[in-house]
C-alpha positions as CSV (number, residue, x, y, z in Angstrom):
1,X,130.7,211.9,72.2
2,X,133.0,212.3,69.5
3,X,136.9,210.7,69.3
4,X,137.7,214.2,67.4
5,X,135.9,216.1,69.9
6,X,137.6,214.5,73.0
7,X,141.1,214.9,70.9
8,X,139.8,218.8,70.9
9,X,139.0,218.9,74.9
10,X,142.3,217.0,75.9
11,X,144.4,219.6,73.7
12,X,142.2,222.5,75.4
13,X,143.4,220.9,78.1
14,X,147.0,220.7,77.8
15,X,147.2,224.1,76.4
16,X,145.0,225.9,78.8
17,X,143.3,228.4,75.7
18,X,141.4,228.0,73.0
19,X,143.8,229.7,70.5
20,X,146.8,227.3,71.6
21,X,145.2,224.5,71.2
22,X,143.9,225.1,67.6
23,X,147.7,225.8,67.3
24,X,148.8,222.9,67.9
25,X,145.7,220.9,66.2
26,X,146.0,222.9,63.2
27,X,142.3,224.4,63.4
28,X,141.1,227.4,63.7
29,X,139.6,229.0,66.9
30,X,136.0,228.7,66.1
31,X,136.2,225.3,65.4
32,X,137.9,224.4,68.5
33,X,135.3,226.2,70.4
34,X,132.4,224.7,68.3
35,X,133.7,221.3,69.4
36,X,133.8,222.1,72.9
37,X,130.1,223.7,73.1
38,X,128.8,220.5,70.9
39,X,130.7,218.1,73.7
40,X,129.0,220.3,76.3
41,X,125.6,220.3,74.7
42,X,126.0,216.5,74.3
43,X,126.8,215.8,77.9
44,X,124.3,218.6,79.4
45,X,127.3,220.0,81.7
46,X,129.7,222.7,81.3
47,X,132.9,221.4,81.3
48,X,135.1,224.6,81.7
49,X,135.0,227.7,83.0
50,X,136.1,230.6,80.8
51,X,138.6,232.7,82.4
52,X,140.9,235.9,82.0
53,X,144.2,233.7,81.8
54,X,142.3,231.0,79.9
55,X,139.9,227.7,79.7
56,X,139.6,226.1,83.6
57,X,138.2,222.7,84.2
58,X,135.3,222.5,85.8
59,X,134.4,219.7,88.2
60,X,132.5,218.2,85.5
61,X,135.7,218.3,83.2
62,X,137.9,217.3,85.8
63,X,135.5,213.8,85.8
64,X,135.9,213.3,82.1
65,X,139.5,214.3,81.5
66,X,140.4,210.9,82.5
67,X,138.0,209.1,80.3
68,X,139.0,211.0,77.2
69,X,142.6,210.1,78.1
70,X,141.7,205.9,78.4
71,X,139.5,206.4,75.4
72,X,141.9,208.5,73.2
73,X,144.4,205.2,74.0
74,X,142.1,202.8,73.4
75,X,141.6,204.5,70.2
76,X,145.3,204.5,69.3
77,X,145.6,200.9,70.3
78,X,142.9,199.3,68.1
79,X,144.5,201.3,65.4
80,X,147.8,199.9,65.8
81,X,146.4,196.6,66.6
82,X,144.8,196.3,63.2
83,X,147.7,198.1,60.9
84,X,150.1,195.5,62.7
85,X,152.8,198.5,63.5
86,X,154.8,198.6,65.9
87,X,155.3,202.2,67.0
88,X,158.9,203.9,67.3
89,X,159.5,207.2,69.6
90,X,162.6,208.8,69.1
91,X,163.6,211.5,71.9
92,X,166.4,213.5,72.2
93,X,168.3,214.5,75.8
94,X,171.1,216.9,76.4
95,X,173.6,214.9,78.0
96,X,174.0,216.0,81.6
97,X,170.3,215.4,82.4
98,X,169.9,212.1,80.2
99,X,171.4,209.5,83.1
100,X,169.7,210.9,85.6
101,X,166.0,212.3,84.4
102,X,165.4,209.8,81.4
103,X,165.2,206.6,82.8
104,X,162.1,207.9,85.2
105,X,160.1,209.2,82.3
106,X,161.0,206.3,80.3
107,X,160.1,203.6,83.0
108,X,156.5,205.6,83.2
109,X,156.4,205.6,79.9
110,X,156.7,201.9,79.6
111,X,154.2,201.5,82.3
112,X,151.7,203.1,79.9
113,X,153.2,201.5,76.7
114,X,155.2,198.2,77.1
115,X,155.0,197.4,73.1
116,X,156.3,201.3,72.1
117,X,159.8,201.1,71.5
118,X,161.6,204.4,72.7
119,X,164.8,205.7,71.2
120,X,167.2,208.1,73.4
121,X,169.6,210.1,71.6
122,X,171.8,211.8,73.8
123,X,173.9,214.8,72.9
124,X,176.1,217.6,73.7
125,X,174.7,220.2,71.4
126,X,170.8,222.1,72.4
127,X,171.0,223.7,69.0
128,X,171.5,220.5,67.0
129,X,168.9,218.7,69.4
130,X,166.1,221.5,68.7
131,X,167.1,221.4,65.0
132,X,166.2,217.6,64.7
133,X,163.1,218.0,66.6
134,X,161.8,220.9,64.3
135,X,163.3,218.5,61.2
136,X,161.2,216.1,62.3
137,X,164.4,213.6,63.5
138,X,163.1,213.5,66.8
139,X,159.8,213.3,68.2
140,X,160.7,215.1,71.3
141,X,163.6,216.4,73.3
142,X,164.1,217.1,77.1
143,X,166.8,220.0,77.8
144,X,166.6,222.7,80.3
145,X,165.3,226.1,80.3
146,X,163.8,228.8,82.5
147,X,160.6,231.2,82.4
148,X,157.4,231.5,80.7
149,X,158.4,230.7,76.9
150,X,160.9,228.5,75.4
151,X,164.8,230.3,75.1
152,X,164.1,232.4,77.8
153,X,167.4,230.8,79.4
154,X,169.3,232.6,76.5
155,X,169.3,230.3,73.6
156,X,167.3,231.3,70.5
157,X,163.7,230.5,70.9
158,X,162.3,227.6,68.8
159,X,158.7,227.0,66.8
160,X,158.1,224.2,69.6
161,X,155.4,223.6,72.2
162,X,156.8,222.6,75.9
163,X,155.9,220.8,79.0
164,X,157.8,221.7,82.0
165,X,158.4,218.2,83.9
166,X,160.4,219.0,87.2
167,X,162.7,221.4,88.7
168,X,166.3,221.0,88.8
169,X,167.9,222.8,91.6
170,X,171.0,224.7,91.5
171,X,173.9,224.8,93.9
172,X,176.5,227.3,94.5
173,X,179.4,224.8,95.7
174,X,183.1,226.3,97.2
175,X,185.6,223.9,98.6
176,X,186.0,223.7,102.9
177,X,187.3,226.6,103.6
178,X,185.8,229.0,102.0
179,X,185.5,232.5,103.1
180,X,181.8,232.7,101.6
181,X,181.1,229.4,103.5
182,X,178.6,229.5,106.8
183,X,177.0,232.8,106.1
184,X,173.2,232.5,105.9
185,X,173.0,235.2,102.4
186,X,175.6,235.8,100.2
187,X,174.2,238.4,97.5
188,X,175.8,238.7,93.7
189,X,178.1,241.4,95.1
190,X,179.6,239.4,97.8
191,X,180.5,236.8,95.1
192,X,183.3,239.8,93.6
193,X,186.4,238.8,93.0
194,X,185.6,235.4,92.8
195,X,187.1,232.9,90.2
196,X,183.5,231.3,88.7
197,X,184.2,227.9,87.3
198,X,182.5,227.4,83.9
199,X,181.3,225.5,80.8
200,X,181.6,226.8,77.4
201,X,178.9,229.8,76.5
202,X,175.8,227.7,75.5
203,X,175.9,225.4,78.6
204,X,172.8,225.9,80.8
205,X,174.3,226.0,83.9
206,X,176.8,229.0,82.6
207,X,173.4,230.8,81.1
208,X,172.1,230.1,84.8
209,X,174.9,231.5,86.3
210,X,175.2,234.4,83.7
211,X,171.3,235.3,84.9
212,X,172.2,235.7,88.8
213,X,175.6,236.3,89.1
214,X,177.2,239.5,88.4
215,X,179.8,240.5,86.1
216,X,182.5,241.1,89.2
217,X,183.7,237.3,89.0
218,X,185.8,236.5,86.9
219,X,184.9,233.7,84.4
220,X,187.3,230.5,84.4
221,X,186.1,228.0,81.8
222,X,187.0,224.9,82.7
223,X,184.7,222.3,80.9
224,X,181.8,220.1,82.1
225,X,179.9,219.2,85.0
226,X,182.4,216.4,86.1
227,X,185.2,218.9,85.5
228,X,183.8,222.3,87.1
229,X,183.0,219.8,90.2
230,X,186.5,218.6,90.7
231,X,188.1,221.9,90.1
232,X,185.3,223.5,92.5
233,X,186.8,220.8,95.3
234,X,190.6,221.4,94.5
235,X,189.4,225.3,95.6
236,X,189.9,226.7,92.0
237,X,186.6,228.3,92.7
238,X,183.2,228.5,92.9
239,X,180.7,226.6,90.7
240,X,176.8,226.2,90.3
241,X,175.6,223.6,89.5
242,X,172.6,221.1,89.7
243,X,172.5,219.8,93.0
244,X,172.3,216.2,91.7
245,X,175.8,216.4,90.5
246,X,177.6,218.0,93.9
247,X,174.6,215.9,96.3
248,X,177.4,213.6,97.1
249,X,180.3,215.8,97.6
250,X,178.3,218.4,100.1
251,X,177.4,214.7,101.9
252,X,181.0,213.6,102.3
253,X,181.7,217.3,103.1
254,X,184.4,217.8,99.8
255,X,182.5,221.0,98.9
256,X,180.3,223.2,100.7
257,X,176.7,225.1,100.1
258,X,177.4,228.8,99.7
259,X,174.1,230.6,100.7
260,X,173.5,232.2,97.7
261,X,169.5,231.8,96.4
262,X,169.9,230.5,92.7
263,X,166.4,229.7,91.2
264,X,165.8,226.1,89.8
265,X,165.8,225.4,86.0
266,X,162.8,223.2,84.3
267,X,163.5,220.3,83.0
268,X,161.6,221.4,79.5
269,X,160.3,218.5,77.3
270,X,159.6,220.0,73.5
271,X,157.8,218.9,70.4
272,X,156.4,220.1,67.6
273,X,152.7,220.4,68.1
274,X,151.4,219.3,64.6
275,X,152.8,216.4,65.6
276,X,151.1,215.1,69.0
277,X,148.8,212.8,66.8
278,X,151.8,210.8,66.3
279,X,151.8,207.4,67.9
280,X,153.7,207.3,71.0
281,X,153.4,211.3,71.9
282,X,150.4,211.3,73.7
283,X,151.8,208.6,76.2
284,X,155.2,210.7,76.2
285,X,153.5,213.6,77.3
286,X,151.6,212.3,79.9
287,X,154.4,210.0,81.2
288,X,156.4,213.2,81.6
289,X,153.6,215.6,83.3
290,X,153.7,212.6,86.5
């Protein structure tokens, strides 16, 4: 077995085709492929099954995925043992998510690499996040999204690859009271009429809302989490937002759930894929996918 080769069948991994992976290694397709056959030939068992919607490990691959990962890192270790470098990771969070979904990727990253030193930059602005990242500012950012490719929220689309990490629940909250509260379904059109607390245009959880809810509320921008929350409970009106931000108030009963079904956002991690050779990515990567 070769390092390179095992760098290949990690990233086939990862990416689940062939074609994405030489993407993100900068090869072509045929030499990702020759890789993987010459790994296979060298270790007399097929490691994947080739499928319709891409490359599936077989049990074989599912056995050595592990030792490619300790090996890859042992790899990365001896060479910054001998250049004497102490490796910097610089990640970027959008604000509402980076006090309460950082520090758990961080402590696992930390568990994997106590001598990286990790960087957080938190900010208010996606756009100028993604920007850095694509620059090259940032190694990675975390920010939240929805469906199969990156933007898909509403925000432009970016030349990054992704990781979805975890889901991030939404909650429709109404102060006690409520007409809409203690009904088991409340649709889009029973939310007409209603005043919908909200952020400015480019905040995820108005992009969320703008998705689901119909145009028959009418829109009452009123400014961040903290703030939609504490207008929501003063019975301004109705807000969604991520149920770790009201968990509190529907506990002590200062807001209330409306039963309205509002699918989860991803907690997205992005990077630019020419980069994952970088020291400290790897580990960032598969401290997030825990």
């Amino acid at each position: 077995m070769e390092l390179r080769q095992l760098r290949t069948f990690e990233a086939v991994v990862r990416h689940r085709t062939v074609t994405d992976a030489a993407n993100a290694l900068e090869m072509a397709p045929s030499s990702v492929s020759e890789q993987i056959r010459a790994l296979e030939r060298s270790l007399g068992v097929a490691l994947f099954e080739r499928t319709a919607r891409g490359m599936r490990l077989t049990e074989a691959g599912d056995r050595l995925l592990g030792w490619a990962r300790r090996l890859l890192d042992q790899a990365d270790q001896a060479r910054r043992e001998v250049t004497d470098a102490a490796p910097r990771l610089r990640l970027g969070a959008l604000e509402t998510i980076a006090a309460t979904h950082v520090p758990r990727v961080l402590a696992r990253l930390a568990e994997r690499r106590p001598d990286l030193r990790a960087e957080v930059r938190a900010t208010v602005s996606r756009d100028e996040m993604l920007a850095d990242v694509i620059a090259g500012r940032l190694d990675a950012g975390l920010l939240l999204d929805t469906g199969e490719a990156l933007g898909d929220l509403g925000f432009p689309a970016a030349p990054l690859d992704f990781l979805d990490v975890e889901a991030v629940p939404l909650a429709l909250v109404a102060a006690p009271g409520h007409r809409l509260l203690g009904r088991s379904q409340v649709d889009a059109e029973d939310l007409d009429g209603e005043r919908l607390l909200v952020n400015v245009p480019n905040c995820s959880f108005r992009m969320a809302a703008d998705r689901v809810i119909g145009s028959g509320t009418e829109r009452v921008q009123a400014g961040g989490v903290q703030v939609m929350r504490a207008w929501a409970e003063q019975g301004l009106g109705v807000a969604l937002l991520p149920e770790f931000a009201v968990a509190g108030a529907l506990e002590v009963g200062t807001l209330g759930r409306v039963g309205f079904a509002a699918p989860a956002l991803s907690l997205r991690l992005v990077w630019r894929g020419d980069q994952e050779e970088r020291a400290g990515l790897r580990d960032l990567l598969y401290a997030a996918s825990v």
